[in-house]
N, CA and C of each residue as an Amber inpcrd file, in Angstrom:
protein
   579
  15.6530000 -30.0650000 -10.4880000  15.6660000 -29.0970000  -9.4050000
  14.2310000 -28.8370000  -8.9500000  14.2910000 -28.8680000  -7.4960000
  12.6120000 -28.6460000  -6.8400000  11.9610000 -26.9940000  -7.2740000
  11.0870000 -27.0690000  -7.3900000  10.4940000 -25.6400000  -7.8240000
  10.4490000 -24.8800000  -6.5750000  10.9260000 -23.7200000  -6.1960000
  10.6180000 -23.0610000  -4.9720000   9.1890000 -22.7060000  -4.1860000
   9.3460000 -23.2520000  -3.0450000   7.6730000 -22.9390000  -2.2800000
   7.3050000 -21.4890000  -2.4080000   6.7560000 -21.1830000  -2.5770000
   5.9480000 -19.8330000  -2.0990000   5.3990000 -19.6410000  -0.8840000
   5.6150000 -18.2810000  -0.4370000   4.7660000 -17.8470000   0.5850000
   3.4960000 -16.9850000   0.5560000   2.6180000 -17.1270000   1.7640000
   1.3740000 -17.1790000   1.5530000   1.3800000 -16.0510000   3.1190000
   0.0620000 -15.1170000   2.4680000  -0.5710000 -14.2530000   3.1860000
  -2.2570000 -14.3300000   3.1570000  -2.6690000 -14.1620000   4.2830000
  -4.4310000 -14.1600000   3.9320000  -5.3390000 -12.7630000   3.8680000
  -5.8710000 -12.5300000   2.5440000  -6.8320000 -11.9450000   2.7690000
  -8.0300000 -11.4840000   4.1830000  -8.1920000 -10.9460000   5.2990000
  -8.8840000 -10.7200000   6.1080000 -10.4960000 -10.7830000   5.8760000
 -10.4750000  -9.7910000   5.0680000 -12.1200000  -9.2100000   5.1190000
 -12.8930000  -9.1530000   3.6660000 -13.6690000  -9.6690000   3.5510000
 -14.9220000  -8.7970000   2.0860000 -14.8580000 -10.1320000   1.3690000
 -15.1770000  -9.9760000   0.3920000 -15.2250000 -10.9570000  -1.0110000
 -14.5340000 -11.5840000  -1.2300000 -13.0780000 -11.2370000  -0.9490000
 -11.8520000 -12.7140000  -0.7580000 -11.8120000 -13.1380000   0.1050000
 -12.4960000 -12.6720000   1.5120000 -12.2310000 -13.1080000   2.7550000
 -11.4740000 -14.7700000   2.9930000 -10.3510000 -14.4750000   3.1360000
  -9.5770000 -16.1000000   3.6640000  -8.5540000 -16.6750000   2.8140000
  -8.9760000 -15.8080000   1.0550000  -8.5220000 -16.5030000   0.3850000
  -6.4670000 -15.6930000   0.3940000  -5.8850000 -17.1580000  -0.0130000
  -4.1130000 -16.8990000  -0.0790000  -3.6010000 -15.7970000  -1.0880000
  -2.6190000 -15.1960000  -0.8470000  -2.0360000 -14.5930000  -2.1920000
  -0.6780000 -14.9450000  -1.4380000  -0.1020000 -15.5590000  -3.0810000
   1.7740000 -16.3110000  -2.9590000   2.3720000 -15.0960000  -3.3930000
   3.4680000 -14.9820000  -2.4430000   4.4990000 -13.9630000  -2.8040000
   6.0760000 -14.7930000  -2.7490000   7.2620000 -14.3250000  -3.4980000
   8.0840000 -14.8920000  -3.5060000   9.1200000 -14.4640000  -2.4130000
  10.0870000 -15.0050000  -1.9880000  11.1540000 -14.6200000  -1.0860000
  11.8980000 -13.8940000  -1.6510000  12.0900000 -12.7930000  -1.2890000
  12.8690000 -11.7290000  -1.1910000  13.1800000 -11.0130000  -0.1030000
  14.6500000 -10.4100000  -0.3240000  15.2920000  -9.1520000   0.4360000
  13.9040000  -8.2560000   0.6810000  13.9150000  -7.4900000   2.1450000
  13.1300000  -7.0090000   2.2360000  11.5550000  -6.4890000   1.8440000
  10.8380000  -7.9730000   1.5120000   9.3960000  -8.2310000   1.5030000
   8.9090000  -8.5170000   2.3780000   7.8610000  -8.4310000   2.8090000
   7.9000000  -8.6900000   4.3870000   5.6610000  -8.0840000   4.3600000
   4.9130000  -9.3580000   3.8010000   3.7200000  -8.3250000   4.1350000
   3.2600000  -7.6600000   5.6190000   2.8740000  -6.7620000   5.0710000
   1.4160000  -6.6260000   6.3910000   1.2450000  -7.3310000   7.6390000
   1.4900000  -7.1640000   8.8110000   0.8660000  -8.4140000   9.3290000
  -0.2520000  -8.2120000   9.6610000  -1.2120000  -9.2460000   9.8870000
  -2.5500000  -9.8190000   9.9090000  -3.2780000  -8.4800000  11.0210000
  -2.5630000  -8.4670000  12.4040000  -3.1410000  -8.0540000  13.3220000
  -3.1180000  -6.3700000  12.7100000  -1.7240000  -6.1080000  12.1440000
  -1.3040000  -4.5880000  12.1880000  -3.0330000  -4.1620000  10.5370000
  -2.9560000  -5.2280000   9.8850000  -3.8800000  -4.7670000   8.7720000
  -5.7400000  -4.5360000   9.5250000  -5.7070000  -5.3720000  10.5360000
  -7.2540000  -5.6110000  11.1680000  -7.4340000  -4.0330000  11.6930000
  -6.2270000  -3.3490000  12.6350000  -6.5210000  -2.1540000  13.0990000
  -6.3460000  -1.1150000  12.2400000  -6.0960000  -1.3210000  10.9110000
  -5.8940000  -0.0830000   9.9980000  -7.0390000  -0.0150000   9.3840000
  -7.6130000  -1.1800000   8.8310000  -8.9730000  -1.3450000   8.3660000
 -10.5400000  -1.1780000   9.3240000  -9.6700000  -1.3000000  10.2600000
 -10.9800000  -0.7090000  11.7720000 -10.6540000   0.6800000  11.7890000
  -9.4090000   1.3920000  11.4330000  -9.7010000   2.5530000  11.5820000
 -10.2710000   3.6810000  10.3300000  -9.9160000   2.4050000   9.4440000
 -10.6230000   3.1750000   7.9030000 -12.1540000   3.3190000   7.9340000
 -12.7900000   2.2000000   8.5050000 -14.4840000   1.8870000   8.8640000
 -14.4800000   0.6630000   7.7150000 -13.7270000  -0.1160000   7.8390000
 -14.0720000  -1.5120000   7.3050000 -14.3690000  -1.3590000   6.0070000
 -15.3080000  -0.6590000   5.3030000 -15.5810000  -0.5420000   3.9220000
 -15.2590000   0.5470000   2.9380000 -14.9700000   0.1740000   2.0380000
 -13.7180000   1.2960000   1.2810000 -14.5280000   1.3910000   0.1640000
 -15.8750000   0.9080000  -0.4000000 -17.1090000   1.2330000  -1.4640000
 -16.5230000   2.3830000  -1.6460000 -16.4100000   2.5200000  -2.9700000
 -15.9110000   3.7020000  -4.0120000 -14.3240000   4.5210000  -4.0520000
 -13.7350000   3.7670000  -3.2500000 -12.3970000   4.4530000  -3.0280000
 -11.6310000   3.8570000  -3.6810000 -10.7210000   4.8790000  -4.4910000
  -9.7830000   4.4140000  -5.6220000  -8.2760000   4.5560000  -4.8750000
  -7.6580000   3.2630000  -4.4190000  -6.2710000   3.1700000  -3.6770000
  -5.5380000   3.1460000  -4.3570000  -4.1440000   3.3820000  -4.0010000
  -2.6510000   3.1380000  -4.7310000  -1.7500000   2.3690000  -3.5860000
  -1.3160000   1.4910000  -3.9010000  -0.5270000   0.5300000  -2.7850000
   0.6750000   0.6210000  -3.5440000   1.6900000   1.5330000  -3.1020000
   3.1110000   2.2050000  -3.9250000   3.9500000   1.3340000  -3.9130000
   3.7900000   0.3920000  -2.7340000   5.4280000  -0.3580000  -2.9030000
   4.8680000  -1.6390000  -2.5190000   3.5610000  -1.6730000  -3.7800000
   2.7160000  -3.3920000  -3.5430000   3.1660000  -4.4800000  -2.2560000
   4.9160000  -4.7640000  -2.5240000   5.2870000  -6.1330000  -2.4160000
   4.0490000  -7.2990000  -2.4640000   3.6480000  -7.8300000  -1.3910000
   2.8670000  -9.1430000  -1.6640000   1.5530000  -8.7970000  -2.3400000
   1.2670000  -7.1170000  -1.7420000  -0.1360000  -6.7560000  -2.8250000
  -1.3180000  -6.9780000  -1.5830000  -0.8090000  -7.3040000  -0.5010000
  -2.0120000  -7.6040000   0.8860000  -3.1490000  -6.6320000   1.1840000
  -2.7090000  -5.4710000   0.4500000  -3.3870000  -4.1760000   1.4490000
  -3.8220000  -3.4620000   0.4100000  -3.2900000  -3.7150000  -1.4010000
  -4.1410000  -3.4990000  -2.1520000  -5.0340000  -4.3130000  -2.7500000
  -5.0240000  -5.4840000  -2.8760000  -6.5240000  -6.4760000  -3.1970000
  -6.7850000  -6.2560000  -1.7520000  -6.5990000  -6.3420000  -0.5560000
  -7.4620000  -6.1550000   0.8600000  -8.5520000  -4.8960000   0.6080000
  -8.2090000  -3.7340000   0.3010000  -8.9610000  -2.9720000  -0.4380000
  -9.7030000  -3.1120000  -1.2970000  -9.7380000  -3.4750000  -2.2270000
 -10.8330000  -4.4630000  -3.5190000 -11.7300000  -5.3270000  -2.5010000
 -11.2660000  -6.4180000  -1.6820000 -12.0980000  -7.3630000  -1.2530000
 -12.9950000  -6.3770000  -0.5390000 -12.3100000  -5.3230000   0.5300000
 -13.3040000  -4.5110000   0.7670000 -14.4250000  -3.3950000  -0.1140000
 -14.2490000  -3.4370000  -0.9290000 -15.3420000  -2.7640000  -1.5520000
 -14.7000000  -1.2750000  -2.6410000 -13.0350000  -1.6230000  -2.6630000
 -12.7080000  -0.1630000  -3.1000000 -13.1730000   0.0190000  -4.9440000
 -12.8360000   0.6490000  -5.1730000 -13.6280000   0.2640000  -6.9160000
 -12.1520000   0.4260000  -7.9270000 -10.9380000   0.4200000  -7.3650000
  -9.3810000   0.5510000  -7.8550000  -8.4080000   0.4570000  -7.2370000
  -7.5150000  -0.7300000  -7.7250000  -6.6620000  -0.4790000  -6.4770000
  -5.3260000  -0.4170000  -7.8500000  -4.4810000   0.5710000  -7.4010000
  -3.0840000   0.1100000  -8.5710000  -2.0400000   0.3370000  -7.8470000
  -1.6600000  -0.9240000  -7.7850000  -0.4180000  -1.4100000  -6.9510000
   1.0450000  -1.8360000  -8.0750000   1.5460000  -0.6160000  -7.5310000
   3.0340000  -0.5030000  -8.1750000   3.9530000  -1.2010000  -7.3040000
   5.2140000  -1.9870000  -8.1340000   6.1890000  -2.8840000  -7.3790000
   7.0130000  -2.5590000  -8.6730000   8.5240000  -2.4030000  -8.2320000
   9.8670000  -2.4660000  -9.1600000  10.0120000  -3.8750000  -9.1770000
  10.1180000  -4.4050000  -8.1500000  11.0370000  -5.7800000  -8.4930000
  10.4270000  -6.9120000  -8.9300000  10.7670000  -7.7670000  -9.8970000
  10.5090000  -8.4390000 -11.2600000   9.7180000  -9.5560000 -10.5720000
  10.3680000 -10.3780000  -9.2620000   9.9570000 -11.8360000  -8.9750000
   8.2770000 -11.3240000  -7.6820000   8.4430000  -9.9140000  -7.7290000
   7.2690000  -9.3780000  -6.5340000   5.4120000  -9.1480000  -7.6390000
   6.6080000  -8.4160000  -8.7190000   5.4730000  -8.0270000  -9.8930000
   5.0440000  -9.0000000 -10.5850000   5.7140000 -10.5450000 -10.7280000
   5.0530000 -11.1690000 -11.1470000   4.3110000 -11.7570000 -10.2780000
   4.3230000 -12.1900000  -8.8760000   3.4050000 -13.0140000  -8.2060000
   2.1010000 -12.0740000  -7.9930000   2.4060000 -10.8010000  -8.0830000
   1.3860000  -9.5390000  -8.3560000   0.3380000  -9.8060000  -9.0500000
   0.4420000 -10.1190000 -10.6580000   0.0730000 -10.5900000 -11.4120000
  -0.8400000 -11.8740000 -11.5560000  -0.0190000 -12.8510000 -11.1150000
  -0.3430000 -13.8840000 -10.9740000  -1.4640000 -13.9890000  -9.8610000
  -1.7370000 -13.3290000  -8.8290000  -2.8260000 -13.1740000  -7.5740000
  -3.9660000 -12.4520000  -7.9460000  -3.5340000 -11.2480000  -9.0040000
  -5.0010000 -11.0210000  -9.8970000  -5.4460000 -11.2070000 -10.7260000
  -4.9090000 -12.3300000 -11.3870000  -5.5500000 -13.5620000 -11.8760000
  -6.6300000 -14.3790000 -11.4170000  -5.6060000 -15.0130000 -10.1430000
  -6.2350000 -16.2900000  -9.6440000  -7.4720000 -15.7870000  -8.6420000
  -7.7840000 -14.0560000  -8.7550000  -8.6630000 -13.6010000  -7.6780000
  -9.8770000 -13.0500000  -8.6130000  -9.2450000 -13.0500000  -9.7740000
 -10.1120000 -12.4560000 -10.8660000 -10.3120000 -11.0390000 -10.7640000
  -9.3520000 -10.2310000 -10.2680000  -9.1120000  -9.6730000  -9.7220000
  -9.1420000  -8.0120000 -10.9750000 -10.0190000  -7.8660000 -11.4930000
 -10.0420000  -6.9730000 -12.7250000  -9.7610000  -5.1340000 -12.2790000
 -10.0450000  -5.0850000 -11.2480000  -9.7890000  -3.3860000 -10.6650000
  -8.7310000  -3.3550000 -10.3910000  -7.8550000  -4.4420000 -10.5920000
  -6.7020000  -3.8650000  -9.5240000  -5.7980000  -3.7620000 -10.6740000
  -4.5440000  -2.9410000 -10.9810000  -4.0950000  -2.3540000 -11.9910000
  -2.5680000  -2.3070000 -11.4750000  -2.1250000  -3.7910000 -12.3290000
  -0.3780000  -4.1160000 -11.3150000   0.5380000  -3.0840000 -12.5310000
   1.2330000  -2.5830000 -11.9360000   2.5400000  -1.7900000 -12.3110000
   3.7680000  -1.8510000 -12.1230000   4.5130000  -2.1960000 -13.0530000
   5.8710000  -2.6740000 -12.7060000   6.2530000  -1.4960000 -13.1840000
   6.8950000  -0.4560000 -11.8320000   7.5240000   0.4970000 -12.0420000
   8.0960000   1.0890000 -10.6290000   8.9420000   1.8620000 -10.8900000
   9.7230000   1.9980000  -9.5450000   8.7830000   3.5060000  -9.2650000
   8.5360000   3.1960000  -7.4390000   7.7950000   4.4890000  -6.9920000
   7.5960000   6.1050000  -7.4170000   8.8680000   6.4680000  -7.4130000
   8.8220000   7.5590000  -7.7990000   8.5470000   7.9300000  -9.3840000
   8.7390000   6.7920000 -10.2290000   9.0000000   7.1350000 -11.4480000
   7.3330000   7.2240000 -11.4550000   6.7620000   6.4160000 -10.5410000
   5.4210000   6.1100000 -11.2520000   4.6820000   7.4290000 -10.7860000
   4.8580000   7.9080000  -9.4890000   4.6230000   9.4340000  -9.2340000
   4.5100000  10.2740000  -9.9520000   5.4640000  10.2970000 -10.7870000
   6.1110000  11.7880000 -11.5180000   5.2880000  10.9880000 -12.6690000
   4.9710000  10.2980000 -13.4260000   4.1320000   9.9870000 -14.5760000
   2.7370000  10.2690000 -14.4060000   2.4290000   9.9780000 -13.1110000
   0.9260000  10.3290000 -12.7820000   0.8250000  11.8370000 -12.8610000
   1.5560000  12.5600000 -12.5730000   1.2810000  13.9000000 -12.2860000
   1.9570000  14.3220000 -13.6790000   2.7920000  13.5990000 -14.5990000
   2.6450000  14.2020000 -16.1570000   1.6230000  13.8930000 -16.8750000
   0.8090000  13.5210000 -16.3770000  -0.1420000  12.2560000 -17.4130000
  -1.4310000  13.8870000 -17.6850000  -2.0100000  13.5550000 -18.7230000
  -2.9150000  14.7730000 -19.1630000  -4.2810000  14.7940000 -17.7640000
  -4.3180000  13.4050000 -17.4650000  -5.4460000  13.3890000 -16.8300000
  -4.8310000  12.8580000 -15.4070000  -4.0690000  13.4130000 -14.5710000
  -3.4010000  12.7680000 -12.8220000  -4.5520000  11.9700000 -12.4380000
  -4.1800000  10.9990000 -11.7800000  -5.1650000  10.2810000 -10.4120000
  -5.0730000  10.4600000  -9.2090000  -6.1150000  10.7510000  -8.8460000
  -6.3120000  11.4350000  -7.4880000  -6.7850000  10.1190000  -6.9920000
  -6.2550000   9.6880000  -5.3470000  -6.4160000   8.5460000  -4.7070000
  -7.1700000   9.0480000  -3.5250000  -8.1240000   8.1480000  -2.9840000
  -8.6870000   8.2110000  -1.8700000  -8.0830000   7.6130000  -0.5500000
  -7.4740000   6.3390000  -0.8030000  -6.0750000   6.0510000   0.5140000
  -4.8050000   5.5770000  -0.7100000  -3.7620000   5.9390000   0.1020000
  -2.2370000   5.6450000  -0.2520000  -1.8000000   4.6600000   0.7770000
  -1.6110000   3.4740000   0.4370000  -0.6290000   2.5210000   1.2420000
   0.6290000   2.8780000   0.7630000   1.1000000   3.0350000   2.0420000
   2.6230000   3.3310000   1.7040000   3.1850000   2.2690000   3.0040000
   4.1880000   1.4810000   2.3590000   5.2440000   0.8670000   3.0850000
   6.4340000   0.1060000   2.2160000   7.1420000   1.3320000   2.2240000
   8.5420000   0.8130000   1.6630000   9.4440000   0.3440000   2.2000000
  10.7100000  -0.5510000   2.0140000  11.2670000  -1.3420000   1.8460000
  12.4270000  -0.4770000   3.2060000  12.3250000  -0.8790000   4.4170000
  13.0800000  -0.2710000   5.6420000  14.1360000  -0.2320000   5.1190000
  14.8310000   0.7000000   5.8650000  16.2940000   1.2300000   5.8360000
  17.1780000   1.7090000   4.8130000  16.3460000   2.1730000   3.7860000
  16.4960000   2.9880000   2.8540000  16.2910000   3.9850000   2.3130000
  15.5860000   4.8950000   3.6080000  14.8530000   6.7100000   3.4240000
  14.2010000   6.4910000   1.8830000  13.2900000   5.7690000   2.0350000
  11.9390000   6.3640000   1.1710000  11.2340000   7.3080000   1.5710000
  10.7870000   6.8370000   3.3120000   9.7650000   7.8240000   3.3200000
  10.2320000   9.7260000   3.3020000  10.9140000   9.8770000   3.3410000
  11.5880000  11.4960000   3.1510000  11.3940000  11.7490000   1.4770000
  11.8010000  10.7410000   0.8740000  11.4850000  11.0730000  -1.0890000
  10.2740000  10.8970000  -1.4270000   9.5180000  10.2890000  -0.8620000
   7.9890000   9.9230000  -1.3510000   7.1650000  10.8570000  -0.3770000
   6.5870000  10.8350000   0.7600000   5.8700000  11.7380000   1.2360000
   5.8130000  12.6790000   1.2840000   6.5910000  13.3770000   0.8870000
   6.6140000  15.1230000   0.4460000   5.9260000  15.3230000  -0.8690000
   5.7300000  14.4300000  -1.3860000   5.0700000  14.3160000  -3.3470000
   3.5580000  13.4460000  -2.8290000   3.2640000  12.7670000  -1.9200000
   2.0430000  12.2490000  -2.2840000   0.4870000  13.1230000  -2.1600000
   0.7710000  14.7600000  -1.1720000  -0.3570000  15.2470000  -1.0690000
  -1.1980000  15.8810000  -2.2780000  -0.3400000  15.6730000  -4.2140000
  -0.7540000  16.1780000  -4.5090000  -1.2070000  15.2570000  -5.3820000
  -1.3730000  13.5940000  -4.9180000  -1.9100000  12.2980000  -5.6920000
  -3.1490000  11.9660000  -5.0900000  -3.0360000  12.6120000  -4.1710000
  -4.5290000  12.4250000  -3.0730000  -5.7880000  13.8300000  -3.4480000
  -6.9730000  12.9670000  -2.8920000  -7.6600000  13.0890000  -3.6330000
  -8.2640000  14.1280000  -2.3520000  -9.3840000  14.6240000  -1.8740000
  -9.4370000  15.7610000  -1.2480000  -9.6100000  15.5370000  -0.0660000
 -10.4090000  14.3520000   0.1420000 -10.5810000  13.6960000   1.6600000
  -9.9050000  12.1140000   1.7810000  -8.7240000  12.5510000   1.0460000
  -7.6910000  10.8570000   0.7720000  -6.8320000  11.0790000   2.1520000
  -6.4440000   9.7510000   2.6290000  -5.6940000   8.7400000   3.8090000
  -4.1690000   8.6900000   3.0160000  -3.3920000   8.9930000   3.8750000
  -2.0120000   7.9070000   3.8280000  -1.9220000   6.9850000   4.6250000
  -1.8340000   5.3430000   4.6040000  -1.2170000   4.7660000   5.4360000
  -0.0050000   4.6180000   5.2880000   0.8150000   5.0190000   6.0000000
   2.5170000   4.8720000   6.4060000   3.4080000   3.7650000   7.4470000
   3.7470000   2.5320000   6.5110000   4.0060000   1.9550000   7.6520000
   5.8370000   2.4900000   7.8250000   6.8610000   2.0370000   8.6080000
   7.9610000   2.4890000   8.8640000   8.7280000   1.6950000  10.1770000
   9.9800000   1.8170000  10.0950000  10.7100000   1.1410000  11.4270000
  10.8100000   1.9530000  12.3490000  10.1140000   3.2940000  12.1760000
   9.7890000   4.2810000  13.3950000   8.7890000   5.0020000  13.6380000
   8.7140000   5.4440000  14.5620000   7.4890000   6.4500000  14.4880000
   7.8030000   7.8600000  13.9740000   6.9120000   8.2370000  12.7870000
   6.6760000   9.6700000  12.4620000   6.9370000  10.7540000  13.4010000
   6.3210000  10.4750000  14.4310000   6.4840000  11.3930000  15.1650000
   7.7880000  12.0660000  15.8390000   8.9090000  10.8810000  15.2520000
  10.0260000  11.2400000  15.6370000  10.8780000  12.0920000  14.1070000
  10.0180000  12.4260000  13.3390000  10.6750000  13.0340000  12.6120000
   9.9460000  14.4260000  11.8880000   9.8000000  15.6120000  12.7170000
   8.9080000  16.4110000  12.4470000   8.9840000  17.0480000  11.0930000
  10.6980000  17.2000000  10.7170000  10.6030000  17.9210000   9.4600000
  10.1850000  17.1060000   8.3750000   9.6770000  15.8500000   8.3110000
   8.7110000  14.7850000   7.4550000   7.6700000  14.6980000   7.2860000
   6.5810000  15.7500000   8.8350000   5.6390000  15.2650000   9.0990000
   5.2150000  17.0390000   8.9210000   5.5970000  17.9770000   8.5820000
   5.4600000  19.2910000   8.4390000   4.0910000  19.5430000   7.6910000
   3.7880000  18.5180000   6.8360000   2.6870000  18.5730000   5.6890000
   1.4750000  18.2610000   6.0120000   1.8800000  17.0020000   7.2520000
   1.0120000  16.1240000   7.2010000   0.4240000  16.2720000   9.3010000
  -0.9230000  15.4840000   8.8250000  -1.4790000  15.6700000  10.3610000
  -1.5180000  13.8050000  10.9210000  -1.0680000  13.7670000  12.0420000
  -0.6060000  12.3560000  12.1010000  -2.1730000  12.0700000  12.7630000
  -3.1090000  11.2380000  12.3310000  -4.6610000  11.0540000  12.8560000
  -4.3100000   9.4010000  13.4990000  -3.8590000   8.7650000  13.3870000
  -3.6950000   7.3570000  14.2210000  -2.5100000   7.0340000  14.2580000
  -2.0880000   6.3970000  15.2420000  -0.5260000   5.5900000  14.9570000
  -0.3440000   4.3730000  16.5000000   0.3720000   3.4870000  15.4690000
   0.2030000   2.1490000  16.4520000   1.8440000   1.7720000  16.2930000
   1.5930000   0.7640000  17.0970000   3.3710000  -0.0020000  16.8780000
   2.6800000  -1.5370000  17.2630000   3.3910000  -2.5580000  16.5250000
   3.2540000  -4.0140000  16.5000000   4.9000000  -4.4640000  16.5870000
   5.0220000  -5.2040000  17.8420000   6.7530000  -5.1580000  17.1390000
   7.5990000  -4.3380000  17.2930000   8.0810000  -4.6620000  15.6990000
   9.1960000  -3.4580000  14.6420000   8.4040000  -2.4580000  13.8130000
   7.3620000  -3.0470000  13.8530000   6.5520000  -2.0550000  12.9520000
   5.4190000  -1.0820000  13.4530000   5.7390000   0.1760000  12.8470000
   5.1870000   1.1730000  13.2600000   4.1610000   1.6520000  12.1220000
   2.8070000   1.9550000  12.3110000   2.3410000   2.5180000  11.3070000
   1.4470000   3.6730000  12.1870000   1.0040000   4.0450000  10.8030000
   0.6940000   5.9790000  11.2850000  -0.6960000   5.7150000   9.9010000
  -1.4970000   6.5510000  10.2600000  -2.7420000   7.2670000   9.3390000
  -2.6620000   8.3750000   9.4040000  -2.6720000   9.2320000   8.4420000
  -2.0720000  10.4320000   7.7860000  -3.1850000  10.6260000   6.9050000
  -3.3790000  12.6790000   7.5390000  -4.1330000  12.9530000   6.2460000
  -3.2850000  14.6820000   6.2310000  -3.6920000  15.2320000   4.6980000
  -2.7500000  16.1240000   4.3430000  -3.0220000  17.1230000   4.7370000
  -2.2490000  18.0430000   5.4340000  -2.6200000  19.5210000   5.7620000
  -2.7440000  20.1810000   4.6530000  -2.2310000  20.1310000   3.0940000
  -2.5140000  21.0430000   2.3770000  -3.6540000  21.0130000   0.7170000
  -4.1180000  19.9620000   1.3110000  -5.3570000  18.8380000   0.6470000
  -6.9680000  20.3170000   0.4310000
């Protein structure tokens, strides 16, 4: 039996600049795309030197090593599903990839551990883009203002715009938002930060 191809996403910017990370086919994986990551990272200011990220629902992991290549000093990218967390793995390996801190654990669980843990981590940006059509973002964004760190980012990507859902956005101050497509993303920082 042929071994299955992998798919491939590119690094943009910094120290990996160009280089591939293989992700496997799955139900609703779907990275980043190229153009939608160039204007999120233009609106961050390109260099993320000293910022400790959390990329919650990893899948291919694009936007948390994209962070590392840019200069962040942590990235820990959590993924539940088994064939996502291992190519996870396997990409910070082959990137040598030592800050970045893969977690095989499902979002929320990993939430609620951070905030039992004696010592919480406070994040400077949150990638958030979960898995459409399954109301994550209503269970998760109501819990992330208190993982962020005092002048920490959410990026939110989604199959809609925020703005169409105010009692979601009650917390939060919507500072950018674009649409590519199907995909909508928003930069978010916390009103109660």
């Amino acid at each position: 039996m042929a071994e299955k191809k992998l798919n491939t996403v590119r690094i943009n910017a910094g120290d990996w600049r160009s280089r591939l990370l293989k992700f496997p086919d799955a139900t609703g994986l779907r990275p980043t795309p190229e153009r939608v990551r160039q204007t999120v990272f233009n609106w961050l200011g390109q260099d993320l030197t000293g910022m400790n990220c959390l990329d919650l629902f990893a899948g291919t992991g694009v936007m948390g090593f994209e962070a590392l290549s840019r200069g962040a000093v942590s990235a820990t990218l959590v993924e539940k599903a088994a064939p996502a967390y291992k190519a996870l793995l396997e990409n910070k390996s082959l990137l040598k990839a030592e800050h970045a801190h893969i977690v095989h654990q499902d979002a929320l669980q990993f939430l609620s551990a951070n905030m039992q843990s004696s010592n919480p981590q406070k994040f400077h940006l949150i990638f958030l883009d979960p898995p459409y059509h399954q109301q994550w973002l209503p269970k998760v964004l109501p819990q992330l203002a208190t993982h962020l760190h005092q002048e920490g980012w959410v990026y939110a990507e989604a199959e809609y715009g925020l703005e169409t859902m105010p009692e979601l956005m009650h917390d939060w101050q919507l500072i950018k938002q674009s649409k590519a497509g199907n995909v909508f993303y928003h930069l978010l920082k916390s009103k109660n930060v």
